[in-house]
C-alpha positions in Angstrom: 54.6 -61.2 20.8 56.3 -59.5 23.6 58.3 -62.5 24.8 59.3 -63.0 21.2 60.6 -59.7 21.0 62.7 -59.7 24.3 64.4 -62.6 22.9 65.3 -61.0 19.6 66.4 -58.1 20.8 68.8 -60.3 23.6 69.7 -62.0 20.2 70.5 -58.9 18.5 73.0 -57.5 21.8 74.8 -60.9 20.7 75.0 -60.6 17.0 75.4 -57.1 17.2 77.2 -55.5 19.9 78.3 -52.4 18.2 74.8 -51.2 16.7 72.9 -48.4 18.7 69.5 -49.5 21.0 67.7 -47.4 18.1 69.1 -49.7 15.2 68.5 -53.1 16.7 64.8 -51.8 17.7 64.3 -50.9 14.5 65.5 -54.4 12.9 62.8 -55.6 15.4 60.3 -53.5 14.3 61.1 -54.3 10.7 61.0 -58.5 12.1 57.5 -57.7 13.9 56.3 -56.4 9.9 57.5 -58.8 8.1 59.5 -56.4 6.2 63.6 -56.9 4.9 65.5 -54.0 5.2 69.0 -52.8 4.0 72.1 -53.8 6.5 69.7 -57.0 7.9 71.9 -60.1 8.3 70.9 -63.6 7.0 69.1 -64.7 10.2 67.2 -61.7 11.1 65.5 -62.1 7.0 65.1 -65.6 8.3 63.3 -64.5 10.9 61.0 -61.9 8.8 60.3 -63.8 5.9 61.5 -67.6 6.5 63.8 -69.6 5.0 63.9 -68.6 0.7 62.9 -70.7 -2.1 66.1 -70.6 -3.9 69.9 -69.3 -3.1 71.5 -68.3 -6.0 75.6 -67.6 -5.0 78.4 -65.8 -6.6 82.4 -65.9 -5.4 84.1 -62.8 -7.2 87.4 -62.0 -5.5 86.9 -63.3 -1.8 83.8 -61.7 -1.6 80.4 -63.5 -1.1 77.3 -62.6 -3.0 73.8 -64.3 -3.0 70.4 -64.0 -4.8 68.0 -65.1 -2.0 64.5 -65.8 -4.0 61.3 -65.7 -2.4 57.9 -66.8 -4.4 58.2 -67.5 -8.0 59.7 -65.0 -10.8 57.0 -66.1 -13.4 54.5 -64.6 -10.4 56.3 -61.9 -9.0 58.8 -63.0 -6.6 60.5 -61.2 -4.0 64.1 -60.9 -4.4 67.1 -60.1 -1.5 70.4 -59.4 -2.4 73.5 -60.0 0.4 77.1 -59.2 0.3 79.3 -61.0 2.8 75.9 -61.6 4.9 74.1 -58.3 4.6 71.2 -57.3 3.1 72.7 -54.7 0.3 69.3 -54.7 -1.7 66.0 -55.8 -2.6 63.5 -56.4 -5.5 60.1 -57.0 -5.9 
């Protein structure tokens, strides 16, 4: 677990240059649960929860939006919501 950590967080110094130590050892944190947080890119719910079941997308204007689906929606599926590649909500 702790080499799997350096290496994300030498990931996240890549991906995320601007974000403070506490932020990109909290996305880690949040990875290491197997939890999907607000402001996460695509790859680091990737990493958390592995690859979703469904991708439903909408263009409006330039911008970007996708339905990732996780599990089925007859049984209570997990739901994550991105704008231009950010996590900008979740349902469950």
């Amino acid at each position: 677990v702790c080499f799997y950590a350096t290496v994300l967080f030498g990931l996240l110094y890549i991906q995320r240059p601007a974000d403070s130590h506490e932020k990109k050892r909290a996305i880690i944190q949040s990875i290491a649960e197997s939890k999907v947080a607000v402001g996460m890119t695509k790859v680091e719910v990737v990493y958390s929860w592995g690859s979703p079941g469904d991708i439903n997308t909408t263009v409006v204007a330039g911008n970007r939006s996708e339905q990732w689906v996780y599990g089925s929606p007859i049984y209570g599926g997990n739901y994550v919501y991105f704008d231009n590649g950010i996590v900008t909500g979740l349902q469950n």
